[in-house]
C-alpha positions in Angstrom: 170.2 96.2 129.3 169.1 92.8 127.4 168.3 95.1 124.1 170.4 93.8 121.6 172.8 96.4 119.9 172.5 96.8 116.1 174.4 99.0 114.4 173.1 102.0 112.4 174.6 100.7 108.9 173.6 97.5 109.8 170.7 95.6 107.7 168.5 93.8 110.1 164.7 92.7 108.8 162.1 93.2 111.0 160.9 89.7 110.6 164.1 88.6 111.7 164.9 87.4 115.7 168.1 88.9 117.7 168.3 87.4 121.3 169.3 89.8 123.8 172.6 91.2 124.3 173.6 90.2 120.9 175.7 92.9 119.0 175.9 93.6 115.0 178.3 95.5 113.6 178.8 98.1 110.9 177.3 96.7 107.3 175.9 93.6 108.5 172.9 91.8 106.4 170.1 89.8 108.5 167.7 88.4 106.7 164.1 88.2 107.5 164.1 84.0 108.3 166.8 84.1 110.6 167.3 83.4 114.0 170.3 84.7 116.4 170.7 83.9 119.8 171.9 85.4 122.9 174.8 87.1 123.5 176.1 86.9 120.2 178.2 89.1 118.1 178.2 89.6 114.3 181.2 91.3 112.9 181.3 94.3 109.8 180.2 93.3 106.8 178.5 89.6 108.1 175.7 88.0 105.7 173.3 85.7 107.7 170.6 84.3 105.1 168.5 81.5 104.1 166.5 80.4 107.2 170.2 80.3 109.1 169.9 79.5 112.9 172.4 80.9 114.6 172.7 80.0 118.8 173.7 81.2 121.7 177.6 83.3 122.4 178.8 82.6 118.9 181.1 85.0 117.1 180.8 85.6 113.6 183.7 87.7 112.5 184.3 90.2 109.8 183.3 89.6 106.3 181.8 86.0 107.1 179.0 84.2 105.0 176.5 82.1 106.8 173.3 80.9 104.3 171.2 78.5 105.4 173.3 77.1 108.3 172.8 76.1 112.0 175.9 77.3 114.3 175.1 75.5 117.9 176.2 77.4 121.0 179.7 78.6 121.2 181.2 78.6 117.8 183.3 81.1 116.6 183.7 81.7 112.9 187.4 83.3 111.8 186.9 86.3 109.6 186.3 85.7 105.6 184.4 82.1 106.4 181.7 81.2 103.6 178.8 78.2 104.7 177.7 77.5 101.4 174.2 75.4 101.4 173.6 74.8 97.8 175.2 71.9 96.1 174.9 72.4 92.6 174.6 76.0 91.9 173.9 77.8 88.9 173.0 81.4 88.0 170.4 80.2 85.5 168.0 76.7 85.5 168.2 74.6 82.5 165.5 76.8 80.3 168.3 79.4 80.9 166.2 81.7 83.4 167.2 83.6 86.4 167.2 81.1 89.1 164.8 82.1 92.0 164.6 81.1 95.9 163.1 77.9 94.9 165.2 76.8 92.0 167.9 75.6 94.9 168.4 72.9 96.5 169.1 73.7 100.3 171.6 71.4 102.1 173.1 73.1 105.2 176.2 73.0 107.2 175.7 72.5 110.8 178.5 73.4 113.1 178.3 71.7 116.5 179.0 72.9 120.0 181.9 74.8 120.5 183.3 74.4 117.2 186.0 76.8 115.4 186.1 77.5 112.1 189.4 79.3 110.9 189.9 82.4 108.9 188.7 82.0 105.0 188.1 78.6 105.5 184.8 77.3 103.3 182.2 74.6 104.3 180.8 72.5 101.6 176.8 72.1 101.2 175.3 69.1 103.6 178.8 69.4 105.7 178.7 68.6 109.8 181.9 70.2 112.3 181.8 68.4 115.3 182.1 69.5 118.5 184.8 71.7 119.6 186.7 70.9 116.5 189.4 73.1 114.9 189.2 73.8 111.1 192.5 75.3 110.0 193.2 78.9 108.5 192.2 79.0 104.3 190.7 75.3 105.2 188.1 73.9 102.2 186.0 71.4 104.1 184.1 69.0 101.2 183.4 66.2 104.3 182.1 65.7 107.7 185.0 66.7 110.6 184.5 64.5 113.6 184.2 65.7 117.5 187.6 67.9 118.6 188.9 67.0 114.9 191.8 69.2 113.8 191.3 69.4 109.8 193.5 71.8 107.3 194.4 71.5 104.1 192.4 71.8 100.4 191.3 69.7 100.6 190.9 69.5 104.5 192.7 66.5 105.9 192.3 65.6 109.5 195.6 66.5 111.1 195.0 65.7 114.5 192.8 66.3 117.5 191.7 69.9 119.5 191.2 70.2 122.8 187.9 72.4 124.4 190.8 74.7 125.3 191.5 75.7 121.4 195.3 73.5 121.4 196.1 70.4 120.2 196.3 67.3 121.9 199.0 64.8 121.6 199.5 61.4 120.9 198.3 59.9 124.3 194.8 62.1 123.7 196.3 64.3 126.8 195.9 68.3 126.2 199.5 69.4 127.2 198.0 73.2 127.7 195.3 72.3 130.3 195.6 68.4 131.0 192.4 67.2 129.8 192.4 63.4 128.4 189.8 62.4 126.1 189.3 58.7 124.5 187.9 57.7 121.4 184.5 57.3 120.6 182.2 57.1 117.3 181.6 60.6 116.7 185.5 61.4 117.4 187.0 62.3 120.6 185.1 62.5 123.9 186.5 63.6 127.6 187.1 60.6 129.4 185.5 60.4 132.8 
């Protein structure tokens, strides 16, 4: 019952680690130095490369791109999203060779707990999401988006604030959906106590 489920056109590398229960769908790429957690689920047609650490119930939809990054416990990726990890990228070096695995510079995106990132969105290179925050549909994120920020736009533009229940929250930081009242803090928004 733990076994995770892989599908048969799926690409998984031996070397690579699936937690249990995890499920990864039709034409999906795992790469030998990644790590995926528990109960996750990678959609048709997912890439997961470049020493990516993936953690516990996240959803990676269709057609999603994930190299190099760390994706805390709970995030959801939209379908179509790209976390790009190299910030200067060429096909060739200066001496007008091939690039290789170590002709790049690796600077990851890390998207914190509970975060959503929206449908063809794109993370820059060295880029943090906060937790729980809400990065708009088609969204090109070149900057750090603070805890429960609401960002959309190209470039993204903080809009407002997300609640843990996936709506925004008003001007009074209260979640009209659920009630929850947050206050603000240095990393963004907290739940007030």
């Amino acid at each position: 019952m733990d076994a995770p489920f892989i599908a048969e056109s799926a690409e998984v590398a031996d070397e690579a680690h699936v937690g249990a229960r995890t499920r990864i769908w039709h034409h999906a790429q795992v790469d030998a130095d990644v790590r995926v957690g528990e109960d996750c689920v990678l959609g048709k047609g997912v890439h997961v490369a470049s020493a990516a650490v993936i953690g516990n119930r996240v959803k990676i939809q269709d057609g999603c791109g994930v190299f190099g990054a760390t994706l805390e416990d709970g995030v959801m990726l939209a379908p179509g999203v790209y976390l790009l990890e190299d910030p200067a990228p060429r096909a060739i070096n200066p001496a007008g060779h091939l690039k290789g695995r170590n002709d790049w510079q690796r600077e990851p995106v890390t998207i914190r707990y509970g975060a959503t990132v929206g449908a063809n969105a794109v993370i820059a290179p060295g880029v943090t999401v906060g937790q729980y925050a809400m990065v708009g549909i088609g969204t090109v994120v070149g900057h750090d988006v603070p805890d429960h920020g609401l960002v959309m736009g190209n470039p993204a533009r903080q809009l407002g604030w997300a609640c843990r229940c996936g709506h925004r929250i008003d001007d009074n930081l209260t979640c009209p959906t659920c009630g929850r009242f947050y206050r603000r803090g240095p990393n963004g928004l907290s739940l007030a106590t």
